[in-house]
C-alpha positions as CSV (number, residue, x, y, z in Angstrom):
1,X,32.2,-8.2,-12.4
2,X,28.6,-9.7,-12.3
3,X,26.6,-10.0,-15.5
4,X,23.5,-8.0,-14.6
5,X,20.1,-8.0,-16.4
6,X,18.0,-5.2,-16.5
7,X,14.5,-6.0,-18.7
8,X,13.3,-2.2,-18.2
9,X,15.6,0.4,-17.1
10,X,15.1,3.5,-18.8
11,X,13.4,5.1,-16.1
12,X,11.7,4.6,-12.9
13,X,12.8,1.5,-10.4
14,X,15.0,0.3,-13.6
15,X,17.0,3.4,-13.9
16,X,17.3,3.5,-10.3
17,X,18.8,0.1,-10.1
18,X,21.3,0.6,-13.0
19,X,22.7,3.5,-11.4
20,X,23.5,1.8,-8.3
21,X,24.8,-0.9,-9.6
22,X,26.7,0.8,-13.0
23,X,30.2,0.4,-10.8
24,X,30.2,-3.1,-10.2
25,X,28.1,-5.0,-12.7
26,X,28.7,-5.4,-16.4
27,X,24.3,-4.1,-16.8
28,X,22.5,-5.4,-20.1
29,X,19.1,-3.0,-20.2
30,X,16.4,-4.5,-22.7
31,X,13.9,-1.7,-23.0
32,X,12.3,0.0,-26.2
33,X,14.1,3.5,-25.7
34,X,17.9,3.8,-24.1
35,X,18.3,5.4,-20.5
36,X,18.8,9.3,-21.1
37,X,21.5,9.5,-19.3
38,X,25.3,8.4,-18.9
39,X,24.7,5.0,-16.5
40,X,27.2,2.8,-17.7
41,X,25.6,-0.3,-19.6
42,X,24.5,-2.0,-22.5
43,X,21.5,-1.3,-24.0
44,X,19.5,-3.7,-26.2
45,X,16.3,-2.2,-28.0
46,X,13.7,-4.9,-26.8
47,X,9.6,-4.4,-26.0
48,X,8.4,-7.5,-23.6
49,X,5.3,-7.4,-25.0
50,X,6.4,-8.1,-28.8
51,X,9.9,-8.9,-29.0
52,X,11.8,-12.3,-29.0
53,X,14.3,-12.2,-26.4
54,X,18.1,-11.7,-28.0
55,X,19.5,-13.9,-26.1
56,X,22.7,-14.6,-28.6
57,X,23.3,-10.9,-27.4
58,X,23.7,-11.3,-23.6
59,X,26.3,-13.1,-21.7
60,X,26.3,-17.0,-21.6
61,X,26.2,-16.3,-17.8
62,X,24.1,-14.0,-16.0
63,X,24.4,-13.8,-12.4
64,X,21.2,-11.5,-11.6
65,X,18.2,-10.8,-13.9
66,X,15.6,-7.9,-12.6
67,X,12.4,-7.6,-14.3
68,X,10.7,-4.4,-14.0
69,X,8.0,-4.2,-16.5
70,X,4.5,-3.3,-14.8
71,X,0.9,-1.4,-14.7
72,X,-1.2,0.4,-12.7
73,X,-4.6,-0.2,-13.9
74,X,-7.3,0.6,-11.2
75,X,-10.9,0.6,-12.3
76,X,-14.0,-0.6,-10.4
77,X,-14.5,-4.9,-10.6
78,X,-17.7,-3.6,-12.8
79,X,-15.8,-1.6,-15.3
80,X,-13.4,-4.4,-15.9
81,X,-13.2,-6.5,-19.0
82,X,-11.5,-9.9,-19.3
83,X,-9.3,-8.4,-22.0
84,X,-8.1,-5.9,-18.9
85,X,-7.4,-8.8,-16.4
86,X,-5.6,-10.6,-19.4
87,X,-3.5,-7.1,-20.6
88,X,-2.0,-6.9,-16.5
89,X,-1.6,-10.5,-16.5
90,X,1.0,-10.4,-19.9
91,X,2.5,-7.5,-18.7
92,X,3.0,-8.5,-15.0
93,X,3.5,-12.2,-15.7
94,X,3.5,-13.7,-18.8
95,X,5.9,-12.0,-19.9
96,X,8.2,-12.3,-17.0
97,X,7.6,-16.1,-17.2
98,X,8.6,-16.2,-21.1
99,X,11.8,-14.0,-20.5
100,X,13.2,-16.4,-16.8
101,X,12.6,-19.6,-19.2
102,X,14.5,-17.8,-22.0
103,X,17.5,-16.9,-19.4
104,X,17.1,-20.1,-17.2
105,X,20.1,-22.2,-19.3
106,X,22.4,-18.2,-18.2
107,X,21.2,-18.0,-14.9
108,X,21.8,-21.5,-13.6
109,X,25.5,-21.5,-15.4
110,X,26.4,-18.6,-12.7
111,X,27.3,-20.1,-9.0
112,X,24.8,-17.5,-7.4
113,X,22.4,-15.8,-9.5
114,X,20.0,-13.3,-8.0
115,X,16.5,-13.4,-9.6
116,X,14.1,-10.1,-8.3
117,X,11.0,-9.3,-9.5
118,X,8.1,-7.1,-8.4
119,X,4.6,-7.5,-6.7
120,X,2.0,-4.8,-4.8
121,X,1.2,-4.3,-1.7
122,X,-2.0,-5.0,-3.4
123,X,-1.4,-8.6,-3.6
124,X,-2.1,-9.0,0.0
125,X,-4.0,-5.9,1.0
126,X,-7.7,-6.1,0.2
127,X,-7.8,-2.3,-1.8
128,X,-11.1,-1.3,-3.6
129,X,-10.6,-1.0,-7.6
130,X,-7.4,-3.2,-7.7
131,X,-8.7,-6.6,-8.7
132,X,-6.7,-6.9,-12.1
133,X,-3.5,-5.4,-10.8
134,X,-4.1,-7.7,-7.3
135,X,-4.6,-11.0,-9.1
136,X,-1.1,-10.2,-11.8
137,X,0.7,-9.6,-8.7
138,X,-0.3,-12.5,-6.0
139,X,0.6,-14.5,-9.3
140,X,4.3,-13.3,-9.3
141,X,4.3,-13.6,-5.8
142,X,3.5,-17.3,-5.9
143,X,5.4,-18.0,-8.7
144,X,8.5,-16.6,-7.1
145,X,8.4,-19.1,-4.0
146,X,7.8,-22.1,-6.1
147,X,11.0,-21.1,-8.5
148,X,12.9,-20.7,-5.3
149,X,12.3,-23.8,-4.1
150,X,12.7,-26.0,-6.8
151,X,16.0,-24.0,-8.3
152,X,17.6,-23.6,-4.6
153,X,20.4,-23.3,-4.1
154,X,21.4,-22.4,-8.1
155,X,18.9,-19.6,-8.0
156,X,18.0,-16.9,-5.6
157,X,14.8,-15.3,-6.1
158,X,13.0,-12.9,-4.3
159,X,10.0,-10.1,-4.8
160,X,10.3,-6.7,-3.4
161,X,6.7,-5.4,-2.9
162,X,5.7,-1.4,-2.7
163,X,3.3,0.8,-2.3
164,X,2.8,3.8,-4.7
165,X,6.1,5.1,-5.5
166,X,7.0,7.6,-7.4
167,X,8.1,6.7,-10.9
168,X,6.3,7.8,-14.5
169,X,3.9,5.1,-14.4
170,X,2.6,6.3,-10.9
171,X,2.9,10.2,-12.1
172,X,-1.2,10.6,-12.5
173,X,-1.7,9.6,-9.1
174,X,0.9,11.9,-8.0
175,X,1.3,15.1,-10.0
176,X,-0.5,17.4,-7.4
177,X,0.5,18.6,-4.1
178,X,-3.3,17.9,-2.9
179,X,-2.2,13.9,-4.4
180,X,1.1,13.8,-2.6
181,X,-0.2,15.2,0.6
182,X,-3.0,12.1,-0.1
183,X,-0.5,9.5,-0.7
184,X,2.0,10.7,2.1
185,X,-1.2,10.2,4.8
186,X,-2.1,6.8,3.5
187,X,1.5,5.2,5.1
188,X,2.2,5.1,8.1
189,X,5.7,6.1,7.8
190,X,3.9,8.9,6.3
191,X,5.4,9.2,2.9
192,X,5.1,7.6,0.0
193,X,7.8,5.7,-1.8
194,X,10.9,6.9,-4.2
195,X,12.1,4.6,-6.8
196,X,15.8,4.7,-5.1
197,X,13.9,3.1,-2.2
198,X,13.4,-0.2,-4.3
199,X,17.0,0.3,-6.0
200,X,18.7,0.1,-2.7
201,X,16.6,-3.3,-1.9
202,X,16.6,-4.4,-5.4
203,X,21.0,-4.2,-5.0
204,X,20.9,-5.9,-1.7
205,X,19.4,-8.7,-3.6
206,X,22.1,-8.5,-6.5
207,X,24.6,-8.7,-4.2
208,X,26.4,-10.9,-2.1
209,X,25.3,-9.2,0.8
210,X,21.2,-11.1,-0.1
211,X,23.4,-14.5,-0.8
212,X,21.5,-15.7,2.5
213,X,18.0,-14.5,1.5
214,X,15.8,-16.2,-1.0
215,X,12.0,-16.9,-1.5
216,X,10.8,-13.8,-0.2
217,X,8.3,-11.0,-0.6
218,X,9.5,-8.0,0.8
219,X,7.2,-5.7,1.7
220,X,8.6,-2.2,1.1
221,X,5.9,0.0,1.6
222,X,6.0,2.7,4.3
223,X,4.2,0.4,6.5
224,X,1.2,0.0,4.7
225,X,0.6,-3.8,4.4
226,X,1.8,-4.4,8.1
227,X,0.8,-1.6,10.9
228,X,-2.5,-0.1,11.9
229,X,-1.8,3.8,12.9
230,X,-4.2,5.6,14.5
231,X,-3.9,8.9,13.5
């Protein structure tokens, strides 16, 4: 079985991913609280933002790492403080830098490992009142391709990007019919996303099946970031 690593999977995209994958991965979740429920894993109590990585506790060969840590902060450019742009930027990036060089030594001992990470459709839609969120994003984005290219063909890494799914950090922007209705109208596929739609991509990636894919940002979004719909 692969050695899967899950930094965040108690809930949300995370949880998603663990319980698709639970069957054929031995799954190592860092996150501050355990999964409520009975996905089959180990879990390690770990916050990204103040924890060092306990790395004598994972395997000395991890074939996919998946970082799921994020935020939603929207506010107007004007309302923004450079503590804000640098709060998104540890949480989005930073972070996930400091955790990949932790792992790099496990990562490049497997033949194939899978690294996936997350972006926005943000990062290359213009969208009023995401100029924090936008600018942590594009920076995964970028830092993805270069990592791909420089650890190909050791490492695979790809991005998945969304639009506004629904998972607990999303809930205030949808936790009214009146807001779903809203969000379902903004994609052209007209609905907006579930976090099994990113688990299903995310284990495509882990797999064997994504052994030919690498360098990517795919943009899983209901169409957003790609067609014009006239309605």
């Amino acid at each position: 079985m692969k050695n899967i690593v899950l930094i965040g999977g108690s809930y949300g995209i995370g949880l998603a991913i663990a319980e698709l994958m639970q069957t054929e991965s031995n799954l190592f979740i860092l996150s501050r609280t355990a999964p409520q429920t009975n996905v089959r894993h180990t879990h390690i109590p770990f916050d990204v933002t103040a924890d060092e990585l306990p790395i004598a506790q994972l395997p000395a060969v991890i074939d996919g790492f998946v970082y799921c840590p994020g935020s939603i902060n929207l506010r107007p450019f004007r309302g923004l403080k450079l503590e804000n742009f640098e709060q998104d930027m540890q949480i989005n990036f930073f972070q996930l830098v400091r955790c990949l060089q932790a792992l790099l030594p496990n990562l490049t001992a497997s033949s194939s490992a899978s690294v996936v990470l997350f972006s926005s459709v943000a990062a290359t839609m213009g969208m009023p009142f995401h100029s924090s969120i936008s600018a942590a994003k594009a920076a995964v984005e970028g830092f993805a391709r270069a990592l791909a290219a420089e650890y190909a063909p050791q490492l695979r890494v790809n991005v998945i990007a969304p639009s506004l799914t629904h998972t607990p950090l999303a809930d205030k922007f949808l936790n009214s019919e009146l807001k779903q209705e809203k969000a379902n109208d903004r994609h052209p596929l007209k609905r907006y996303g579930q976090a099994q739609d990113l688990a299903e991509m995310a284990a495509f990636l882990l797999r064997d099946q994504g052994s030919w894919m690498s360098g990517q940002v795919l943009h899983l979004d209901g169409g957003m970031s790609r067609l014009l719909v006239h309605s």
